[in-house]
N, C-alpha and C positions, 0 to 999 in steps of 0.2 A: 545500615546495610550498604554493600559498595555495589555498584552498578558493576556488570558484566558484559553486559551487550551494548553496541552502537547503535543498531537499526535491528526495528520488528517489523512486522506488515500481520495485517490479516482481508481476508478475503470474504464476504458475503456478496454470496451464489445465487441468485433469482433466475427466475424461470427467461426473464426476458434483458437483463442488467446483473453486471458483477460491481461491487465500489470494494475496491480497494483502498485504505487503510495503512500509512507508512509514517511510522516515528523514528525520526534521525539525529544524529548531534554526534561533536564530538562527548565525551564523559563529561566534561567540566562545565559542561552549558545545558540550558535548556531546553529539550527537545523541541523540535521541528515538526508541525505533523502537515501532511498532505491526504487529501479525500477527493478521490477521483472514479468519476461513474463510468462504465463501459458496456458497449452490447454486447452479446451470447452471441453476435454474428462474426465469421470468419476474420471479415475486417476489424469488429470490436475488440476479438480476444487477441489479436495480432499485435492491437496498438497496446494492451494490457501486457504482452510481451517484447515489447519493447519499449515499453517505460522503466 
């Protein structure tokens, strides 16, 4: 089966922390992955938005 996509992400939501979840590459390599925690505060979802 041929690879379609570059990069996924998913998101799990908690009451107090979001971790985000991000697999990258180009096609011909092995994904990359990163796992990053952040707080449900103004400042936590901001830095979630600009990552």
């Amino acid at each position: 089966m041929e690879a379609i996509l570059e990069r996924c992400a998913r998101l799990d939501v908690h009451q107090e922390t979001v971790v985000a979840f991000v697999l990258y590459e180009n096609l011909d390599r092995k994904p990359t992955q990163e796992i990053r925690t952040f707080s449900t505060t103004t400042k936590g979802l901001l830095a979630l938005y600009d990552w």
